[in-house]
N, CA, C and O atoms as a GROMACS GRO file, in nm:
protein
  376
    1UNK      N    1   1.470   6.102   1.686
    1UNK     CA    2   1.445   6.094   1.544
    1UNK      C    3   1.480   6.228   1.479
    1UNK      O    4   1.460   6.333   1.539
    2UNK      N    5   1.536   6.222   1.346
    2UNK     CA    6   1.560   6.310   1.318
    2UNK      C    7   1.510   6.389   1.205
    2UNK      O    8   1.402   6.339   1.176
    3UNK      N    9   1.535   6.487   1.127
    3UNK     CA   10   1.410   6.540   1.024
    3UNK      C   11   1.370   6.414   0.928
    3UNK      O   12   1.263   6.359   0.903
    4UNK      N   13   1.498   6.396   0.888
    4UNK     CA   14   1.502   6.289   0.742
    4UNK      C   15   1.358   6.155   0.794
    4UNK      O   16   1.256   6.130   0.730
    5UNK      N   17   1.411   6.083   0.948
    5UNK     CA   18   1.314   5.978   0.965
    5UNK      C   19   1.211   6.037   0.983
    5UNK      O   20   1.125   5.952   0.960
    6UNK      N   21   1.157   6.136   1.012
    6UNK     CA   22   1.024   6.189   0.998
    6UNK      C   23   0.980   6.240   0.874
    6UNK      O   24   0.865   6.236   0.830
    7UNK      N   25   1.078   6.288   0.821
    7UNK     CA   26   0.968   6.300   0.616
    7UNK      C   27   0.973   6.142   0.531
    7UNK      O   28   0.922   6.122   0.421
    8UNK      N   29   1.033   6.062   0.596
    8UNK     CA   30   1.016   5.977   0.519
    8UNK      C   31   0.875   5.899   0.591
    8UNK      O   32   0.782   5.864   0.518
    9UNK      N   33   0.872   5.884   0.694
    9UNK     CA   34   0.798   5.862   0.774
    9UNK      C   35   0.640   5.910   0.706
    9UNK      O   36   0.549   5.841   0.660
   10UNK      N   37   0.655   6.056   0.724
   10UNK     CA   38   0.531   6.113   0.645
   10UNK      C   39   0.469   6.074   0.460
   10UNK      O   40   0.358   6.071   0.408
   11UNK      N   41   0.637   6.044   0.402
   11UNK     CA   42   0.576   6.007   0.249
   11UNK      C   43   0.544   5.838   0.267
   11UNK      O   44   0.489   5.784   0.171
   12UNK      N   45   0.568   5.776   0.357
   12UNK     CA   46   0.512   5.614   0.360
   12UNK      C   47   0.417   5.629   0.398
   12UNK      O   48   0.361   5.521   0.378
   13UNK      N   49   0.344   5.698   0.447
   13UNK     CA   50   0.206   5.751   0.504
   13UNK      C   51   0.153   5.787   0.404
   13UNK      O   52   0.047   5.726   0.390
   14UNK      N   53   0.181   5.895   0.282
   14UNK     CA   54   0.094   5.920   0.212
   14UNK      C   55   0.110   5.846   0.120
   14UNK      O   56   0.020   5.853   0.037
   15UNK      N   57   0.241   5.728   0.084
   15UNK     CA   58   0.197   5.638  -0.036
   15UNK      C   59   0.123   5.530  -0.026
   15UNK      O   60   0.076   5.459  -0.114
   16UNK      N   61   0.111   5.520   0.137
   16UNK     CA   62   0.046   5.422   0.164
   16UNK      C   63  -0.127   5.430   0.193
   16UNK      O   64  -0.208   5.337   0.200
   17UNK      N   65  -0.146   5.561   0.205
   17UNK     CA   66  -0.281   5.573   0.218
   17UNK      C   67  -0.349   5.700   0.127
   17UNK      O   68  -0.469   5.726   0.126
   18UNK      N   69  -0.229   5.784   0.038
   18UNK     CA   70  -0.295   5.869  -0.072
   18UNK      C   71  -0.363   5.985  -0.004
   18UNK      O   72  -0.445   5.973   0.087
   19UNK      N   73  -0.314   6.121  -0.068
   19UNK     CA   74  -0.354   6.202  -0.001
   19UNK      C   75  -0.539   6.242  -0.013
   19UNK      O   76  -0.574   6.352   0.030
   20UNK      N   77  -0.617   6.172  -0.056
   20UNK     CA   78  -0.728   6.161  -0.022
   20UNK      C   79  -0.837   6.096   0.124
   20UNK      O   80  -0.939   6.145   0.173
   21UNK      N   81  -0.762   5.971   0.160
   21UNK     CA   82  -0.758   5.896   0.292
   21UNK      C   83  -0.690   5.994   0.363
   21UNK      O   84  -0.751   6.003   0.469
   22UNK      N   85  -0.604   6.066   0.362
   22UNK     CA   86  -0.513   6.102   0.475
   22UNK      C   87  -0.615   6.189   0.573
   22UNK      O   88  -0.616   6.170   0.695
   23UNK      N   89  -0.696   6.283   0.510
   23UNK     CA   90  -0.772   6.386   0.620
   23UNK      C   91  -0.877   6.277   0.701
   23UNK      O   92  -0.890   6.280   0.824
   24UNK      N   93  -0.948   6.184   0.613
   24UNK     CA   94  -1.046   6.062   0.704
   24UNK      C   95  -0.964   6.024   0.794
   24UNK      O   96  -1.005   6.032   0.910
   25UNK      N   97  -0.814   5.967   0.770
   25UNK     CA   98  -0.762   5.833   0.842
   25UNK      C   99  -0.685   5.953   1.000
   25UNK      O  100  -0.635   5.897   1.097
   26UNK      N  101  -0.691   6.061   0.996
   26UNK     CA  102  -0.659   6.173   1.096
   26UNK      C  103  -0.748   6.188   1.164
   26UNK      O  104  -0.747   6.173   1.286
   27UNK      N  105  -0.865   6.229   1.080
   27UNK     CA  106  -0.955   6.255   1.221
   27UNK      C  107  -1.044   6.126   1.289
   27UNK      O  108  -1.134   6.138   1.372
   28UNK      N  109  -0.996   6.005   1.231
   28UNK     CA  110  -0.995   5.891   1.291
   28UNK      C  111  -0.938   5.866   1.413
   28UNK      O  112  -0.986   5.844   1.524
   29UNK      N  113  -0.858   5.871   1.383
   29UNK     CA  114  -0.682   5.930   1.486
   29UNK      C  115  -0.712   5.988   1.597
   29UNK      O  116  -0.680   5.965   1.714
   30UNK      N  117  -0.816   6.114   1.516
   30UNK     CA  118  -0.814   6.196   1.670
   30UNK      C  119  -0.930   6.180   1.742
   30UNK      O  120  -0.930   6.222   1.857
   31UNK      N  121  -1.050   6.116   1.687
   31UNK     CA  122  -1.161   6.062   1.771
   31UNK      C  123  -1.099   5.893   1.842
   31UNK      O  124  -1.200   5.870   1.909
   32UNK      N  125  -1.044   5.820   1.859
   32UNK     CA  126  -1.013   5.718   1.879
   32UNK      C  127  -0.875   5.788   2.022
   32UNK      O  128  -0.854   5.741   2.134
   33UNK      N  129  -0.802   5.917   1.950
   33UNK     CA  130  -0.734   5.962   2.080
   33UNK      C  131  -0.863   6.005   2.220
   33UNK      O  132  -0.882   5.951   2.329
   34UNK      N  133  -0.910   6.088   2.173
   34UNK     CA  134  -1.032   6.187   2.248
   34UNK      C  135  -1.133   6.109   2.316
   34UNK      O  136  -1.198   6.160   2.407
   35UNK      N  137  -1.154   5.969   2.273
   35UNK     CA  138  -1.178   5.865   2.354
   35UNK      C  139  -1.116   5.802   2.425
   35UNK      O  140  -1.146   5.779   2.542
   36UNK      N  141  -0.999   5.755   2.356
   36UNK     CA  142  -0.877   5.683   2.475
   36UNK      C  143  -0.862   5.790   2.589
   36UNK      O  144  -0.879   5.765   2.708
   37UNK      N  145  -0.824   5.923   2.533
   37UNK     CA  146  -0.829   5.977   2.697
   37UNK      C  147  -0.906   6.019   2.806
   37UNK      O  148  -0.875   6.056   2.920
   38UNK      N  149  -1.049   6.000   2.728
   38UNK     CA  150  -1.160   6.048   2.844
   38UNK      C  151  -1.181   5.892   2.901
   38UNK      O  152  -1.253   5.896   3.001
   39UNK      N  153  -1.143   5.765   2.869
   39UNK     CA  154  -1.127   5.642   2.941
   39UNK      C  155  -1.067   5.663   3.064
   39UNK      O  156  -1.096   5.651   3.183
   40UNK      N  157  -0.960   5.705   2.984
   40UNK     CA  158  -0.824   5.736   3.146
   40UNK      C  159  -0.857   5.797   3.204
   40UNK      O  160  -0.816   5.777   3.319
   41UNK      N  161  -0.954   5.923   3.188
   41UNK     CA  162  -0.962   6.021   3.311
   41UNK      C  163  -1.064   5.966   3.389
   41UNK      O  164  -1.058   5.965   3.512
   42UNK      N  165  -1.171   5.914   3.317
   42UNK     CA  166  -1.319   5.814   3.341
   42UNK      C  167  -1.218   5.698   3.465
   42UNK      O  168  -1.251   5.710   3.583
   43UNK      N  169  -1.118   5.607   3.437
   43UNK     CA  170  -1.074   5.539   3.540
   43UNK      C  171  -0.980   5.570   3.645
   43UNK      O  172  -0.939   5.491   3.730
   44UNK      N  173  -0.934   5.754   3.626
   44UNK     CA  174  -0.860   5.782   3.736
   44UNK      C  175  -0.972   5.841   3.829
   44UNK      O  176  -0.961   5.828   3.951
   45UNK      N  177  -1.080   5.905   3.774
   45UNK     CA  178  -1.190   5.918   3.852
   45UNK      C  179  -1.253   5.808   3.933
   45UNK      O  180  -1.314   5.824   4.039
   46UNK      N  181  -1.232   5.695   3.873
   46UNK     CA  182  -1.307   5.596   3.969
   46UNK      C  183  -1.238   5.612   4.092
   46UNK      O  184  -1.279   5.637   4.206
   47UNK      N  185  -1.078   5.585   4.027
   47UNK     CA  186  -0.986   5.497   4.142
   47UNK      C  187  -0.967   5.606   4.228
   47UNK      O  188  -0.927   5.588   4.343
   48UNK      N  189  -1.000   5.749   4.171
   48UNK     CA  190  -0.983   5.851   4.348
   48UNK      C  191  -1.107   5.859   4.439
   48UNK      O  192  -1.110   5.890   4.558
   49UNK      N  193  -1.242   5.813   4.334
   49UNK     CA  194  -1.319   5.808   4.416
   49UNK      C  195  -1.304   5.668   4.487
   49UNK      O  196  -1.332   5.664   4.607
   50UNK      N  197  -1.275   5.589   4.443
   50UNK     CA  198  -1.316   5.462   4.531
   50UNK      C  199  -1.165   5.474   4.697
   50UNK      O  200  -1.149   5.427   4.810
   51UNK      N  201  -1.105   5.553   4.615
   51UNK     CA  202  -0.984   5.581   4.713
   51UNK      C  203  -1.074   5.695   4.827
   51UNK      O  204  -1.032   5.708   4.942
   52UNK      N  205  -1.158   5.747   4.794
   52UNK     CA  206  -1.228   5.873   4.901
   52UNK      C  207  -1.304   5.767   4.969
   52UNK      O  208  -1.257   5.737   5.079
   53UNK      N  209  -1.438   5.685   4.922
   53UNK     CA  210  -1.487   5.594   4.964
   53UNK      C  211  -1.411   5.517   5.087
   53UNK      O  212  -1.457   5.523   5.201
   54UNK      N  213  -1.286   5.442   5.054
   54UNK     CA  214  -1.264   5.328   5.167
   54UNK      C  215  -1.192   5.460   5.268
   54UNK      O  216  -1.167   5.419   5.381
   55UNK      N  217  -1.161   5.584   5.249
   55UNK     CA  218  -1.151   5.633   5.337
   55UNK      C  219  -1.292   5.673   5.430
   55UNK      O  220  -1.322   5.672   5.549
   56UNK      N  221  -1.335   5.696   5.347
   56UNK     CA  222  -1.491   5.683   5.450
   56UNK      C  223  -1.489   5.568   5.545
   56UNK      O  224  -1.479   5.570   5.667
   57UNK      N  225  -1.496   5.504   5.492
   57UNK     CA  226  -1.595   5.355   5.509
   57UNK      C  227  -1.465   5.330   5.664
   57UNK      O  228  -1.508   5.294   5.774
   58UNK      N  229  -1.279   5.362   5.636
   58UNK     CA  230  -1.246   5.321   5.733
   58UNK      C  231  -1.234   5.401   5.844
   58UNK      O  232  -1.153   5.383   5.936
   59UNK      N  233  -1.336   5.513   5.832
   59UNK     CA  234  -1.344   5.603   5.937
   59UNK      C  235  -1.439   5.576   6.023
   59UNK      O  236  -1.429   5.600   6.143
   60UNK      N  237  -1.570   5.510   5.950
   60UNK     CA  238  -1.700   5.507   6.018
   60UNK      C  239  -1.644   5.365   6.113
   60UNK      O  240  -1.665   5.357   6.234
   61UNK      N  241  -1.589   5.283   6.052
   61UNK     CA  242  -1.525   5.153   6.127
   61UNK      C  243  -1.573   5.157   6.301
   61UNK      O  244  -1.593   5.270   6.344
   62UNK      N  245  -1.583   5.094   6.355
   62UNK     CA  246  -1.544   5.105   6.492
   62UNK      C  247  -1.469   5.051   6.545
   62UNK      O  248  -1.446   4.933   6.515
   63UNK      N  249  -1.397   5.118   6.649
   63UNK     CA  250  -1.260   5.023   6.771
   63UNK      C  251  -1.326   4.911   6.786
   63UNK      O  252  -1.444   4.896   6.757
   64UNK      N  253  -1.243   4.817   6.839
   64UNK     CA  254  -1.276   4.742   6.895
   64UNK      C  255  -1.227   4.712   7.046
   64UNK      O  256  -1.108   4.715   7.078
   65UNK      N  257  -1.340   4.680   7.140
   65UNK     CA  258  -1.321   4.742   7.228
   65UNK      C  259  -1.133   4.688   7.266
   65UNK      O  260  -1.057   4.624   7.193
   66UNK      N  261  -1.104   4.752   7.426
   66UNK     CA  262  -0.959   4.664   7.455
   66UNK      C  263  -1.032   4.507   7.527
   66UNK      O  264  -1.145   4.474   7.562
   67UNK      N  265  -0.891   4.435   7.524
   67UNK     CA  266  -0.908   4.283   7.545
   67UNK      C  267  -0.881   4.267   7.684
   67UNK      O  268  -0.790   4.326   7.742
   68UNK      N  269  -0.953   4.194   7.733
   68UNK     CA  270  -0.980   4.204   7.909
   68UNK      C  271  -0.833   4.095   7.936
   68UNK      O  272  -0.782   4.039   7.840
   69UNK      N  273  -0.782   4.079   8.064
   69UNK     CA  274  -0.727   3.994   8.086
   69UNK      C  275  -0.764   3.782   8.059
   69UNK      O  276  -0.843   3.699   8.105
   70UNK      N  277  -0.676   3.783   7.983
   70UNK     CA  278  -0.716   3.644   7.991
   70UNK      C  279  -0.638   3.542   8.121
   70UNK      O  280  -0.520   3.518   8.142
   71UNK      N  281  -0.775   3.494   8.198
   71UNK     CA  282  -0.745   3.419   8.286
   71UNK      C  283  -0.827   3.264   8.301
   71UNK      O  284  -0.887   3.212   8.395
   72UNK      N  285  -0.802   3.224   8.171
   72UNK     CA  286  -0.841   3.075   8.109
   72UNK      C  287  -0.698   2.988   8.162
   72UNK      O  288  -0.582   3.017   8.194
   73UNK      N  289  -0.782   2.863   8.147
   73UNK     CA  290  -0.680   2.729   8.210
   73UNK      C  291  -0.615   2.699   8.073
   73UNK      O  292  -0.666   2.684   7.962
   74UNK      N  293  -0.474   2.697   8.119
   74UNK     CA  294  -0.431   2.653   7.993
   74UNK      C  295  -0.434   2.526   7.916
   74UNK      O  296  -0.435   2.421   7.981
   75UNK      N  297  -0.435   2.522   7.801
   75UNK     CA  298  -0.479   2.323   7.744
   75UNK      C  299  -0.348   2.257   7.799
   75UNK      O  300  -0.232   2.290   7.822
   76UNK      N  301  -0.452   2.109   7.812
   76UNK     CA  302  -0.397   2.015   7.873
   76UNK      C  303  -0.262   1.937   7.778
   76UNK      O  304  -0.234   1.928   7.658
   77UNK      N  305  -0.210   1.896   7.885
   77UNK     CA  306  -0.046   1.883   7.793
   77UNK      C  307  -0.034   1.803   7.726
   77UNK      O  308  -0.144   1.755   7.756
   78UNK      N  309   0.013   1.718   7.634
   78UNK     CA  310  -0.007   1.565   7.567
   78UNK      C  311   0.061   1.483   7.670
   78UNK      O  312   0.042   1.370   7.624
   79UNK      N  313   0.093   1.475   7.722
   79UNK     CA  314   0.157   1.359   7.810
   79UNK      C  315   0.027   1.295   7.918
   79UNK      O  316   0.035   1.184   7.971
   80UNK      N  317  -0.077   1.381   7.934
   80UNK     CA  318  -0.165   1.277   7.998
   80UNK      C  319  -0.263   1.195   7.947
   80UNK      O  320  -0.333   1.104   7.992
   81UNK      N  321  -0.245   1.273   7.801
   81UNK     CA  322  -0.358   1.143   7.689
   81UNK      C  323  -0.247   1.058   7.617
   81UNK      O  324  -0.278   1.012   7.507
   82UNK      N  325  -0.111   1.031   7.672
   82UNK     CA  326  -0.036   0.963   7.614
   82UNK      C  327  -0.088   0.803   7.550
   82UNK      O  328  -0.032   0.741   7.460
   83UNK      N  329  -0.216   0.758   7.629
   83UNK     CA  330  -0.255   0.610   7.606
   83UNK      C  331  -0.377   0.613   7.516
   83UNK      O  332  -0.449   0.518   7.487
   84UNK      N  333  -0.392   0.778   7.462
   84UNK     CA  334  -0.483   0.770   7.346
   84UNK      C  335  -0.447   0.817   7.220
   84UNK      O  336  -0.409   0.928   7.184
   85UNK      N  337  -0.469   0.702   7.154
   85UNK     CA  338  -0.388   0.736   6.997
   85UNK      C  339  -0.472   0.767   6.903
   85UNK      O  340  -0.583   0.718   6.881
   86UNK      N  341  -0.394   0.888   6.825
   86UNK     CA  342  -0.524   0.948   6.736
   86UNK      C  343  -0.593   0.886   6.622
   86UNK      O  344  -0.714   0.911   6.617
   87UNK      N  345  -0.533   0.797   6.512
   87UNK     CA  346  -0.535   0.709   6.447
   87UNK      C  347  -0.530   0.581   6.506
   87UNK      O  348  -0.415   0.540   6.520
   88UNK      N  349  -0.636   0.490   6.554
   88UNK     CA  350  -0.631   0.357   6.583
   88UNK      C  351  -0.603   0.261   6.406
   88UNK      O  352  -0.525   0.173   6.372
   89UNK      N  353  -0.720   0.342   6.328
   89UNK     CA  354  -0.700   0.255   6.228
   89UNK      C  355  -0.560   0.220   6.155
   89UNK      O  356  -0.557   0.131   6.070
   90UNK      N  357  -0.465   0.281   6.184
   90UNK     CA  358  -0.339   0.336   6.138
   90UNK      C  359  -0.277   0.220   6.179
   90UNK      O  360  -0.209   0.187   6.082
   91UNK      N  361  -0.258   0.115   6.292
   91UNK     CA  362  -0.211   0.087   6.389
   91UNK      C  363  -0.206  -0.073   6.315
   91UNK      O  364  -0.138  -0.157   6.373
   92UNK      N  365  -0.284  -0.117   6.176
   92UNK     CA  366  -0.356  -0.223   6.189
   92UNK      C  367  -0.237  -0.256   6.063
   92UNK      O  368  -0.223  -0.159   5.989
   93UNK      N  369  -0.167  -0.351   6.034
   93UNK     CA  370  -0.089  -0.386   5.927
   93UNK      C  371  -0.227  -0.420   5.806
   93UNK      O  372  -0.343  -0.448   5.835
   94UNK      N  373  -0.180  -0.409   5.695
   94UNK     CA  374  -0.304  -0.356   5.533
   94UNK      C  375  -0.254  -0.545   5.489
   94UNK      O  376  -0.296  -0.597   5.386
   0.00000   0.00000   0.00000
């Protein structure tokens, strides 16, 4: 932007709000900034604390122990329940 769009900028401002409003409608401006940014710092504070937190939390964690050999029977194959059908009702013409 260049000078010109910024003084015009500034006289639509004051025809539009008169240089009496102008000092209210500023420090409006700047309490409504001075809040918006203590929000942001208010939610970057959370999010580093909650970021310190799950580092806690995944420290205290415990291993789990190691997994022993598995020496289970393995499941039975479908070919010897071939003469049992899972849906009988299925079987029945409607």
């Amino acid at each position: 932007m260049g000078p010109l769009e910024i003084g015009l900028i500034v006289l639509a401002i004051l025809l539009l709000f008169g240089y009496k409003k102008l000092p209210d409608a500023s420090r409006s401006l700047g309490r409504s900034m001075r809040i918006f940014k203590g929000e942001m710092k208010g939610m970057q504070d959370d999010d580093v604390r909650t970021k310190a937190e799950a580092e806690t939390v995944r420290g205290q964690l415990p291993t789990p122990p190691p997994a022993a050999p598995s020496t289970s029977v393995p499941p039975p194959v479908a070919a010897q329940n071939a003469d049992v059908k899972p849906y009988p009702e299925y079987d029945k013409p409607r």
